[in-house]
C-alpha positions in Angstrom: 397.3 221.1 -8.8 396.5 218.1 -11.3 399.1 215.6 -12.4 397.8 217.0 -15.7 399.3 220.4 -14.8 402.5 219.6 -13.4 403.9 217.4 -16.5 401.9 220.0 -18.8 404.1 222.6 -16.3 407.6 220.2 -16.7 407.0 219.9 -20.5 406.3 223.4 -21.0 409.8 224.4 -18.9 411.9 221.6 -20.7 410.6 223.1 -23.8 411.6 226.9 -23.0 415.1 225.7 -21.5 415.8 224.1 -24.5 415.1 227.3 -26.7 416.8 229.9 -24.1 420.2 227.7 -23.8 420.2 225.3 -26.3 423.9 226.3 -27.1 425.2 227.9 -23.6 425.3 226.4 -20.2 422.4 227.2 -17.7 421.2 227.2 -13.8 417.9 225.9 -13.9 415.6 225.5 -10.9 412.8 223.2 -10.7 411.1 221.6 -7.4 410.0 218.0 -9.2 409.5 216.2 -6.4 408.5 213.2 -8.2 410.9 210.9 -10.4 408.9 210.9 -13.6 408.8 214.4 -13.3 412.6 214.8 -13.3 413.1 212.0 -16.0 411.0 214.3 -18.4 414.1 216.3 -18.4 416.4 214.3 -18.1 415.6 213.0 -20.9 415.4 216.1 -22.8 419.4 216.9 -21.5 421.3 213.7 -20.7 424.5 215.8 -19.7 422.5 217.7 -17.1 423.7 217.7 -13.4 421.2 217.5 -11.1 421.2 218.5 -7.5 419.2 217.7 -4.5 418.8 220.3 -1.8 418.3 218.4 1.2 417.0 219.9 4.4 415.2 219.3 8.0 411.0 219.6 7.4 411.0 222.2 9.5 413.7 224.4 7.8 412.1 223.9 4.8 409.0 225.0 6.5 410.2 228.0 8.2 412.0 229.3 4.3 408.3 228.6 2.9 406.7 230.7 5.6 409.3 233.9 4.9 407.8 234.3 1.5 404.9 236.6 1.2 401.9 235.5 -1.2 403.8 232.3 -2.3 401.8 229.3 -3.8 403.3 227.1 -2.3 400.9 227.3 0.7 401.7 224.6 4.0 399.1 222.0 3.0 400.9 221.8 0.0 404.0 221.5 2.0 402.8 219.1 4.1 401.4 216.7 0.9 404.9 217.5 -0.5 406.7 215.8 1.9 404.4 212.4 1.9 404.6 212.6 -1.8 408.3 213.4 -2.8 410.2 211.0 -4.2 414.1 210.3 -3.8 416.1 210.9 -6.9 416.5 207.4 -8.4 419.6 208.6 -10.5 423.2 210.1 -10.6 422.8 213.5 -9.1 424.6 215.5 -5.8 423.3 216.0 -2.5 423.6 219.8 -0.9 423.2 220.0 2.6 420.6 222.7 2.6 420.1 223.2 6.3 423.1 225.6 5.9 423.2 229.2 4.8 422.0 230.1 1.2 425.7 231.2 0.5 427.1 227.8 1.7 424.3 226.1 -0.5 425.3 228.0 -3.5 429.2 227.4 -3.1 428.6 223.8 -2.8 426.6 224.2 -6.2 428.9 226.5 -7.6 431.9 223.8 -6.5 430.2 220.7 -8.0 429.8 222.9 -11.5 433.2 223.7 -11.9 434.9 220.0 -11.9 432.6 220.2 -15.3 
């Protein structure tokens, strides 16, 4: 994947987000794992909260490898994880070594003070 793709990828999403839910609220999920990336949508929604799912390589690995036929192949992974980029703005950390229903709650928790 070319730098070219991913912001044409983040541009194209910010776009379609802003057409599906311009007046309502919205869950959106996007792995932008560098900060210009994110700042392209940030930019686009100010108000957004943004969450960072934070878990051990090797859980992260092991949730990669139970998807069948996913892109997202481990060489990818493993350039991922010398590439990401800490969010360098406001945002919540989810502990996401825990259970997908923990995970969600904690979402789901930080949403509702909103």
């Amino acid at each position: 994947i070319t730098e070219e793709e991913i912001v044409g990828y983040v541009k194209e999403t910010v776009e379609e987000v802003d057409l599906l839910f311009r007046e309502k609220s919205a869950v959106v999920c996007l792995s932008l794992f560098l900060e210009k990336h994110r700042l392209l949508f940030k930019q686009r929604f100010p108000k957004a909260l943004f969450f960072s799912l934070e878990a051990r390589p090797e859980v992260l690995q092991d949730r990669l490898m139970q998807r069948k036929n996913h892109f997202f192949n481990e060489k990818l992974f493993k350039e991922t994880l010398v590439t990401y980029e800490p969010i360098g703005f406001d945002h919540y950390s989810i502990d996401a070594n825990k259970d997908l229903d923990t995970v969600v709650s904690s979402i789901i928790g930080y949403q509702n003070k909103f």
